[in-house]
N, C-alpha and C positions, 0 to 999 in steps of 0.2 A: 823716779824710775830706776835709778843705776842700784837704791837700797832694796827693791824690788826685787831684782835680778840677781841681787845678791842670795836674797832668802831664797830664790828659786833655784838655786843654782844649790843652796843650802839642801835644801829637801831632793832634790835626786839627787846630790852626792851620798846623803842618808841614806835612803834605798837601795841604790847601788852597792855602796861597803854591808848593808844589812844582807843583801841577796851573795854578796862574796862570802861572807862571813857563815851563812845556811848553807853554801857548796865548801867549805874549809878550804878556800883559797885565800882568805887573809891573813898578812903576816903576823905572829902571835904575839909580838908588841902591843899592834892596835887592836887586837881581840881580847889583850887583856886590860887597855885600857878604856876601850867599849865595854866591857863587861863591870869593870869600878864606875863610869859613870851610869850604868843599869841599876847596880845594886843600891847607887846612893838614891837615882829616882826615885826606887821602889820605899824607900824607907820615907819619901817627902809625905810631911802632910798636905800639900798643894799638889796630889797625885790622884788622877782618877781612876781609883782600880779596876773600875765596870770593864773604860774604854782605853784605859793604861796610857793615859794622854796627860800633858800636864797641862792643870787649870788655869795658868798663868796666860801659856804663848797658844796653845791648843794642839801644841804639837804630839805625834804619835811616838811614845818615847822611845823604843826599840830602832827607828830613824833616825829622830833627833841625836840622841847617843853613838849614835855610831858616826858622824860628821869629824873631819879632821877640819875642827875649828881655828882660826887666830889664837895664840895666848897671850896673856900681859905679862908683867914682869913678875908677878906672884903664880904663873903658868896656869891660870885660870882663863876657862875660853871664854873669849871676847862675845860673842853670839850665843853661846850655846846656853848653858843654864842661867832662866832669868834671875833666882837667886844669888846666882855665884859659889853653888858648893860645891862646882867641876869645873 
């Protein structure tokens, strides 16, 4: 339950920073670092361009990407991409 509520908590923090970020109220730190994890999505081959979701987690990437995730000690987020190349 608690990992549950974590992804859920996951996905409307995504929407929220996505919906800040379409009014330019985000600070430009994390709209430039939401904007590197977009650009690397876009180039995954495990990307579905139809529905721009990733084929892994099924997440809707423009959400998922814009998540201030955990990072590890390589400042790779913990949750966010299931490859690991953000």
């Amino acid at each position: 339950m608690k990992n549950f509520l974590k992804q859920l908590n996951y996905i409307f923090e995504g929407y929220y920073c996505l919906i800040l970020r379409k009014l330019r109220r985000l600070n430009k730190q994390n709209a430039l670092l939401y904007d590197f994890r977009y650009m690397t999505c876009q180039k995954c081959e495990k990307r579905n361009k139809l529905l721009d979701t990733c084929s892994i987690c099924g997440c809707w990437l423009p959400a998922k990407t814009s998540v201030n995730y955990e990072l590890d000690e390589n400042r790779k987020s913990i949750n966010g991409c299931p490859e690991k190349r953000w």
